[in-house]
C-alpha positions in Angstrom: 16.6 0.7 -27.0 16.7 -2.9 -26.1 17.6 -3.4 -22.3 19.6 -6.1 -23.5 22.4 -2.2 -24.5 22.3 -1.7 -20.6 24.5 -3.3 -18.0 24.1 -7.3 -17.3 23.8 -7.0 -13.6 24.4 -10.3 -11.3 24.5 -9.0 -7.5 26.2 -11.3 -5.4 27.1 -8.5 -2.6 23.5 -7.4 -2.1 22.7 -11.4 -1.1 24.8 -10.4 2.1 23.7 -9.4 5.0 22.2 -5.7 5.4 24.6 -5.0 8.2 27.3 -5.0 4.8 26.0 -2.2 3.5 23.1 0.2 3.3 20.4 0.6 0.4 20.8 4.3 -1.1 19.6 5.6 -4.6 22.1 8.3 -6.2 21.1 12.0 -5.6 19.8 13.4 -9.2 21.6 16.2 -10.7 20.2 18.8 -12.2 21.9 19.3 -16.2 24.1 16.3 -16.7 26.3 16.1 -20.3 28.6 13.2 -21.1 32.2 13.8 -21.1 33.2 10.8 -22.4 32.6 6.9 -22.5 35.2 4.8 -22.8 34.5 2.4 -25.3 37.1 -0.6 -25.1 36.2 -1.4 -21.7 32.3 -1.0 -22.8 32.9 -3.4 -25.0 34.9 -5.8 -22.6 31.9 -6.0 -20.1 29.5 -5.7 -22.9 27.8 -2.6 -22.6 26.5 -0.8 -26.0 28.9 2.4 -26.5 24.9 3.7 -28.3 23.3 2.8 -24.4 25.9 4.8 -22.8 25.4 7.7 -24.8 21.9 7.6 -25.0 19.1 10.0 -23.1 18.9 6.5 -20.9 22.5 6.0 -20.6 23.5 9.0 -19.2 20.5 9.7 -16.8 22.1 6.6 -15.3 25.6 7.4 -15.6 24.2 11.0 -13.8 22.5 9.1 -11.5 19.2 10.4 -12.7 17.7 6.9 -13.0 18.4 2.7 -12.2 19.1 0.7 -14.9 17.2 -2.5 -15.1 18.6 -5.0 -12.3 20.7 -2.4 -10.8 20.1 -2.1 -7.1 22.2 0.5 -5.8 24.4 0.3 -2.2 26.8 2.1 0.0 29.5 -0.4 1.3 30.6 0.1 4.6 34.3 0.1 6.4 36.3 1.3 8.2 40.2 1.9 8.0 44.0 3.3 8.8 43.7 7.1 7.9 47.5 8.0 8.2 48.0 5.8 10.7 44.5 7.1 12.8 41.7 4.2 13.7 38.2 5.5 11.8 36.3 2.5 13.0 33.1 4.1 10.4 33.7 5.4 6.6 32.3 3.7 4.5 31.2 5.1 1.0 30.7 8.6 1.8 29.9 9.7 -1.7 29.8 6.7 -3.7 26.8 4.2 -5.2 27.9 1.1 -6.3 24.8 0.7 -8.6 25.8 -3.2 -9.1 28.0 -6.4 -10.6 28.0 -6.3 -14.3 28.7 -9.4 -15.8 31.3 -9.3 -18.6 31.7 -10.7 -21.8 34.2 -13.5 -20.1 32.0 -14.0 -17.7 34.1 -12.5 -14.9 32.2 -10.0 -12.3 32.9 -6.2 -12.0 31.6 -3.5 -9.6 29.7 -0.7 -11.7 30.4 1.8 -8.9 29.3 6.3 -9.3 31.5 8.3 -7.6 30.1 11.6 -7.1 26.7 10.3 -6.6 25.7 12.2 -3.3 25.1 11.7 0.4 25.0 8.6 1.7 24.5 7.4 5.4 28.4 7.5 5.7 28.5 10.8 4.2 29.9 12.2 7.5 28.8 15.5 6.8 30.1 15.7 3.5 28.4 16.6 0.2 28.6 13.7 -1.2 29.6 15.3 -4.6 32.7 15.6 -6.5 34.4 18.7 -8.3 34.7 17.7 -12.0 38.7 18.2 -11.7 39.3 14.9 -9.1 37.6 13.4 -11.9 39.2 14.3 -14.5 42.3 13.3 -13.0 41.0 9.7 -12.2 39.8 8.7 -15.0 42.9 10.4 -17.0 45.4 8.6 -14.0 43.3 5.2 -14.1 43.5 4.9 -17.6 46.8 5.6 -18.0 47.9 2.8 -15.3 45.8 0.2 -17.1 47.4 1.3 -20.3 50.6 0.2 -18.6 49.8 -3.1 -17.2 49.3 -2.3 -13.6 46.3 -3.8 -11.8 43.6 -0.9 -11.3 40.0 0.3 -11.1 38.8 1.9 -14.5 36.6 4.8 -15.7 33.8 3.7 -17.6 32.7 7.4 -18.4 32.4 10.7 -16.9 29.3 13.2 -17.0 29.1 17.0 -15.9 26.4 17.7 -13.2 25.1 21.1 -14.2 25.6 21.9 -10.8 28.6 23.4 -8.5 30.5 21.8 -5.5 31.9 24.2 -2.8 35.1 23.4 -1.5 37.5 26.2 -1.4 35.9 28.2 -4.0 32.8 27.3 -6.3 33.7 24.5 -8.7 32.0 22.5 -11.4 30.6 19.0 -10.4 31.1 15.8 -12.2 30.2 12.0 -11.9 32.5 8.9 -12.3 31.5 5.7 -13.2 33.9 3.3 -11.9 34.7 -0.1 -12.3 36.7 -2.5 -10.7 36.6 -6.4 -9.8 35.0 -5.5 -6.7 35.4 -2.6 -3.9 36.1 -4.7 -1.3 38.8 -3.5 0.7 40.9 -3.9 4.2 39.1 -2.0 5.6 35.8 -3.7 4.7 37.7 -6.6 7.2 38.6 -3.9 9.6 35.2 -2.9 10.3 33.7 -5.5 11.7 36.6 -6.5 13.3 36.3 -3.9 14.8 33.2 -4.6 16.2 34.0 -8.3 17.1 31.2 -9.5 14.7 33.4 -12.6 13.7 30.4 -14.0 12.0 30.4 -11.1 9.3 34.3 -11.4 9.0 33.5 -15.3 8.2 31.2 -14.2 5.3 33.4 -11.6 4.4 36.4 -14.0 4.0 34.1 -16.5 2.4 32.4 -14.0 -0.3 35.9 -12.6 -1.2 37.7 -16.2 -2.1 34.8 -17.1 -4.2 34.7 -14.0 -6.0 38.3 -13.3 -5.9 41.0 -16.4 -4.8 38.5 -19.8 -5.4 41.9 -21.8 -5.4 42.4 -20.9 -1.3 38.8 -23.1 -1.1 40.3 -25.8 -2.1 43.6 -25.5 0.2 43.8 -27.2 3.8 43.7 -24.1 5.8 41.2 -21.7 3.5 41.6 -18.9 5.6 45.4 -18.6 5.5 45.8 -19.6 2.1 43.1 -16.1 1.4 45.6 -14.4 3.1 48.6 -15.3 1.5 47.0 -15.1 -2.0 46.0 -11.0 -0.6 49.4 -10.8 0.3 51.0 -11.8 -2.7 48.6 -9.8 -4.6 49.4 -6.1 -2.7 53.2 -7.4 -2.8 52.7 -7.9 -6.6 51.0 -4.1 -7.5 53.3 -2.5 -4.8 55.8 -3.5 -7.1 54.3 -2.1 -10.2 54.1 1.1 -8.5 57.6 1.3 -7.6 59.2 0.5 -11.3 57.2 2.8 -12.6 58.1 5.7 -10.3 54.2 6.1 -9.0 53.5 7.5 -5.8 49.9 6.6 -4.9 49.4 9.5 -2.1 46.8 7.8 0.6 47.6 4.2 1.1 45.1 4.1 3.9 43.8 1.0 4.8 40.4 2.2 3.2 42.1 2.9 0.0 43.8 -1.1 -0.5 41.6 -3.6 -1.8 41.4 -7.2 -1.7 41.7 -7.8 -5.1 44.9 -6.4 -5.9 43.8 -3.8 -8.2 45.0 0.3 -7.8 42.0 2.4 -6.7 41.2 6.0 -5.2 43.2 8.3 -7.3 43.2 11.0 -5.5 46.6 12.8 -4.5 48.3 10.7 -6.6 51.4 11.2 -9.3 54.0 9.9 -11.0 57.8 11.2 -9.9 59.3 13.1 -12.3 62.6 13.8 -11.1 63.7 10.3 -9.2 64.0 11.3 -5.5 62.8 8.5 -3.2 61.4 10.7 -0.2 59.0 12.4 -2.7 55.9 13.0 -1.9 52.7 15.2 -3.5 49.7 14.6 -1.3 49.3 18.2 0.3 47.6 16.4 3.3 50.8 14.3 3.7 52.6 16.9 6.0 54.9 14.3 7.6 55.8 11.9 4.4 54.2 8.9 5.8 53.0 7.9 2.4 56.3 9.1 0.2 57.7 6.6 -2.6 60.2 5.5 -0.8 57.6 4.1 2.1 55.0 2.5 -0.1 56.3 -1.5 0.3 56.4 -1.1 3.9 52.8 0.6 4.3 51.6 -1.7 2.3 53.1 -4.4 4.7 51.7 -2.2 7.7 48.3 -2.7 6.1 48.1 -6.1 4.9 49.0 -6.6 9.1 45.9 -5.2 10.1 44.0 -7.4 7.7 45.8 -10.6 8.9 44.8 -9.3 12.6 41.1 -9.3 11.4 41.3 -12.6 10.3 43.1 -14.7 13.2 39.2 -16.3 14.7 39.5 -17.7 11.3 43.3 -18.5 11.0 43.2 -21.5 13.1 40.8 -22.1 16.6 44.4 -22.0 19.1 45.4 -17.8 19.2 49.0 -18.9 19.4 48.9 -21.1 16.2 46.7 -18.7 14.3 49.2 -15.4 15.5 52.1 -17.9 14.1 50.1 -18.5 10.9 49.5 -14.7 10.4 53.0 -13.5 11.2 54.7 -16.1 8.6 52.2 -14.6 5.9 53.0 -11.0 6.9 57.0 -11.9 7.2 56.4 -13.4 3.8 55.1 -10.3 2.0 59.1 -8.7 2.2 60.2 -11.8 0.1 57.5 -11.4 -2.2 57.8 -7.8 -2.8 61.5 -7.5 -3.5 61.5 -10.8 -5.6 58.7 -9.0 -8.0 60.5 -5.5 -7.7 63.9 -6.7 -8.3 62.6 -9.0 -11.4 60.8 -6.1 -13.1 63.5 -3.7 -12.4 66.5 -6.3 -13.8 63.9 -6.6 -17.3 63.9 -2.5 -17.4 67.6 -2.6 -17.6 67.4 -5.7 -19.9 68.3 -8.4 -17.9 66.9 -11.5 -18.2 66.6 -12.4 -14.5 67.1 -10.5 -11.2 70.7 -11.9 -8.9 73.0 -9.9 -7.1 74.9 -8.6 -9.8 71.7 -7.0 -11.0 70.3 -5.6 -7.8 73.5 -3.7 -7.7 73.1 -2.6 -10.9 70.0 -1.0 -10.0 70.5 0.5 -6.8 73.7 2.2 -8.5 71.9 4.0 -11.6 69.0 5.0 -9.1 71.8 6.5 -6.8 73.2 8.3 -9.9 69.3 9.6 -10.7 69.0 10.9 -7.6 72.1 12.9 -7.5 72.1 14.4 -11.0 68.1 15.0 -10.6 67.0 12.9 -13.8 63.9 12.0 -14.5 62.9 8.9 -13.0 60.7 8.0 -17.0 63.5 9.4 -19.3 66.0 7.6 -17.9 64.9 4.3 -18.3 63.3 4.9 -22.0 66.8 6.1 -22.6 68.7 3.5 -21.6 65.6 1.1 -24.0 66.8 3.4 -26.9 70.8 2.5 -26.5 70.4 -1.3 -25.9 68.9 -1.8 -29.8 70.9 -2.8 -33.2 71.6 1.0 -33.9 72.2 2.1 -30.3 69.3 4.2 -30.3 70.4 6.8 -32.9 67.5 6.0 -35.7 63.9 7.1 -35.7 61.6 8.7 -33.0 64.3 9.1 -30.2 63.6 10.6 -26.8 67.4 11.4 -27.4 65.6 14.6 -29.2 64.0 15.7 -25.7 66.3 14.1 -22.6 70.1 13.1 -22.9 72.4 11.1 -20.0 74.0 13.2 -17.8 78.3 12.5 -18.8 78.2 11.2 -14.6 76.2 7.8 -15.6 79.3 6.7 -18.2 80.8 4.7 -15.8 77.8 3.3 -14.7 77.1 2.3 -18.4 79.8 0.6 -19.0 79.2 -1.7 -16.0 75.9 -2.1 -17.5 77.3 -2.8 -21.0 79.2 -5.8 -19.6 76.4 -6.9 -17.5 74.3 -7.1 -21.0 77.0 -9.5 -23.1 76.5 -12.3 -20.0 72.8 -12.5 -21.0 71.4 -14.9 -23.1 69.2 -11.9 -25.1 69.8 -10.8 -28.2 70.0 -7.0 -29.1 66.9 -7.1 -30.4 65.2 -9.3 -27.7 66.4 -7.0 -25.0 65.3 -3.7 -26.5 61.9 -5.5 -26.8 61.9 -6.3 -23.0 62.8 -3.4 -22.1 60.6 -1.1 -24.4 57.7 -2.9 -23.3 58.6 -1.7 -19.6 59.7 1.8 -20.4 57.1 3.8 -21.1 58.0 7.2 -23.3 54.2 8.8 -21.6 53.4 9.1 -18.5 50.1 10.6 -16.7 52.4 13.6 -15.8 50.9 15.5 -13.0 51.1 19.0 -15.1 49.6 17.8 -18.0 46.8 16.4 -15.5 46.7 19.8 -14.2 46.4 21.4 -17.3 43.7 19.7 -18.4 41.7 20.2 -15.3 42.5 24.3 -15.6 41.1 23.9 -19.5 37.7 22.4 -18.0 37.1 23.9 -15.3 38.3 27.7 -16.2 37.5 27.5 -20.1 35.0 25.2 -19.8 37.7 23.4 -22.6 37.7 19.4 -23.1 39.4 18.9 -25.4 43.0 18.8 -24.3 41.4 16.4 -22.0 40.3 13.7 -25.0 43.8 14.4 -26.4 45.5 13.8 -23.3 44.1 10.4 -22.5 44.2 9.5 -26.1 48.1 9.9 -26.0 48.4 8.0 -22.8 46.5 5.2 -24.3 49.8 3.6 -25.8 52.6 4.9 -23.2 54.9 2.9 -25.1 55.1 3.8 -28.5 57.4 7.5 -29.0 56.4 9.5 -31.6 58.7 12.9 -32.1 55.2 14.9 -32.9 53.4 14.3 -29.4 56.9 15.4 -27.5 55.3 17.5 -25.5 53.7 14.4 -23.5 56.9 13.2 -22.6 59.2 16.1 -21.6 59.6 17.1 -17.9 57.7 19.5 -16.3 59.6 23.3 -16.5 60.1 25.2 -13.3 56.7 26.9 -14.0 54.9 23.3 -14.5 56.2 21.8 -11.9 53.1 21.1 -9.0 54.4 20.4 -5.7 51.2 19.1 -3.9 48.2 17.3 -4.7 44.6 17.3 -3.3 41.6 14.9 -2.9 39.0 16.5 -4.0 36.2 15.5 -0.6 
């Protein structure tokens, strides 16, 4: 096998200073079998699919053995958790193994999740149950599928081994990948320890990897956090259209980049309700849908706080500086919102008129109990030549309560000011609506399949089907309906 198969690794963060992070090799396991590879994104960063699955391969993906040029870390930071200072985290039970240099040429973090103790372990195990990965790489997958901004699972292996938590469960690895794990709370650590020097690098590594543009503005420090700002603003959005409630929006859990990560006790609403919330550590509903644009605002203040020695050498001009950035994120977050939610409904562009529009059929959601999915594929069906009555319909599975007629109407008229046609607007709004989501009790079901039957395939089937959200077919119904009373899960965990 030529080493030219394996991972092309580049590693920029390992050229900073040790206090960054520390050196650890993954803990070996002691059976590992793949579960799968995912070979699109293989592909993208040019990886062989044949590596992967090789004897090599997956002794790496286990953690068994480095790959040539790898030279495995554990980042440290600190963070937010629910509000709570944790001025030392760090990766706990994570080894980012390296950068892989893609195909077009852009850098990625090859990180294993799963991989063991490290020296910010905490007392943990350092391990992960095979079901929280299960569920990110089926949850990951699915929120790339649909556009939003997110780490990805490059493959998942079985330990041979068992995790304690509650009870005895199988263990499992993830491999990881995203455009670097660099997160708030990477700022907030040594911040936190007044080492302004590391903050300096910090800020200076991240706009060359991530925002090069903000070198080139006057002030490069402010313009890094604006372009952080408008990034968070940007996937907070994406979240809200699509009904997802991430769970743990710690200020460990936010990264830099822009990009969804930690899929822990995570899920998409089913029935809308905007004070929902499924994290079972989430006692007080700090982190429900309804709260995620302002958390996110909460966090992106502590970062700005980190950064003020470098916002400008006056305190007064550099607290001005931060607090116009951090003012600006509410602008920035309702004008991508409002935008996305006007093109669900059709609409060319967001105004007044629209917002109303919106906030109206999500009042009528929430009183009848729809579901937050349906609805909006629904309302993609009617728009069309034939009004929705031709073809795979989700018509067959999930009909408008009689309560949204006047509603429609409104709508109706709304849609003949716009410059779409029929056809153009279904388009727009198909390509928004998804007909499959990653809904949490086909997530659970899967787990229960591999972890009580020892059962994966439902697993394969599952992420297969979420691979085009968009596209309805009357055959894979299941995927789409609604939990039953009996489905339904109320609370999610995190699997540490």
């Amino acid at each position: 096998m030529s080493q030219l198969d394996s991972p092309r690794f580049d590693n920029s963060y390992t050229a900073l200073p040790e206090r960054f992070y520390a050196r650890q090799k993954p803990t070996p396991v002691r059976a590992p079998e793949l579960i799968r590879i995912n070979r699109a994104l293989a592909a993208e960063l040019g990886i062989s699919a044949d590596w992967l699955t090789s004897p090599e391969g997956l002794q790496v993906l286990a953690g068994n053995k480095i790959a040539p040029g790898s030279v495995p870390i554990a980042t440290a930071y600190a963070g937010h958790q629910f509000g709570n200072w944790n001025p030392r985290l760090g990766d706990g039970r994570a080894v980012l193994l390296g950068e892989v240099m893609a195909v077009d040429g852009q850098r990625y973090d090859m990180q294993l999740k799963g991989a063991g103790r490290t020296p910010f372990a905490r007392g943990g195990d350092g391990r992960a149950p095979l079901g929280p990965v299960l569920r990110e790489y089926v949850v990951s997958e699915a929120m790339a599928a649909l556009g939003v901004p997110t780490s990805r699972s490059l493959a998942a292996v079985t330990t041979g081994e068992q995790v304690m938590r509650d009870h005895p469960q199988p263990g499992g690895v993830l491999t990881r990948i995203c455009s670097s794990h660099i997160r708030i709370g990477t700022f907030q650590y040594f911040a936190g320890m007044d080492d302004i020097e590391a903050v300096q690098i910090l800020a200076d590594h991240v706009i060359t990897r991530h925002y090069p543009e903000a070198a080139e503005a006057e002030r490069p420090y402010v313009a890094l956090l604006q372009a952080v700002i408008a990034s968070q603003a940007t996937l907070i959005a994406h979240w809200q259209q699509l009904g997802f409630i991430h769970g743990v929006m710690n200020t460990d859990n936010m990264l830099v980049s822009g990009e969804t990560i930690d899929y822990g006790p995570c899920a998409f609403m089913d029935a809308y309700h905007p004070e929902t919330v499924f994290s079972s550590i989430d006692r007080g509903g700090r982190y429900a849908y309804v709260n995620q644009p302002g958390i996110g605002q909460w966090n992106l203040a502590w970062l700005a706080r980190a950064l003020l020695p470098l916002l400008d050498k006056d305190e007064e001009i550099a607290v001005q500086a931060a607090q116009q950035a951090i003012d600006d994120y509410v602008s920035l977050y309702q004008r991508a919102y409002h935008d996305l939610m006007a093109r669900k409904l059709g609409l060319a562009s967001s105004d007044e008129g629209s917002i109303a529009l919106v906030e109206e059929l999500l009042e009528l959601m929430k009183a009848a109990g729809t579901d937050y999915t349906l609805t909006f594929r629904r309302l993609s069906e009617l728009v069309g030549p034939q009004g929705g009555g031709e073809g795979d319909s989700v018509a067959d599975i999930f009909q408008l309560p009689e309560s949204f007629a006047p509603w429609q109407e409104k709508w109706r008229l709304a849609l003949e000011q716009q410059p779409l046609s029929s056809t153009e607007r279904q388009q727009q709004m198909l390509a928004l609506n998804p007909a499959y989501i990653a809904r949490n009790h086909l997530v659970e079901e899967v787990i229960r399949a591999a972890e009580d039957e020892g059962d994966l395939q439902p697993f394969h089937d599952l992420i297969d089907r979420l691979a085009s959200p968009f596209e309805y077919r009357s055959q894979d119904a299941r995927y789409a309906l609604p939990p039953t009373p009996e489905q339904r899960v109320y609370a999610t965990f995190c699997g540490t």
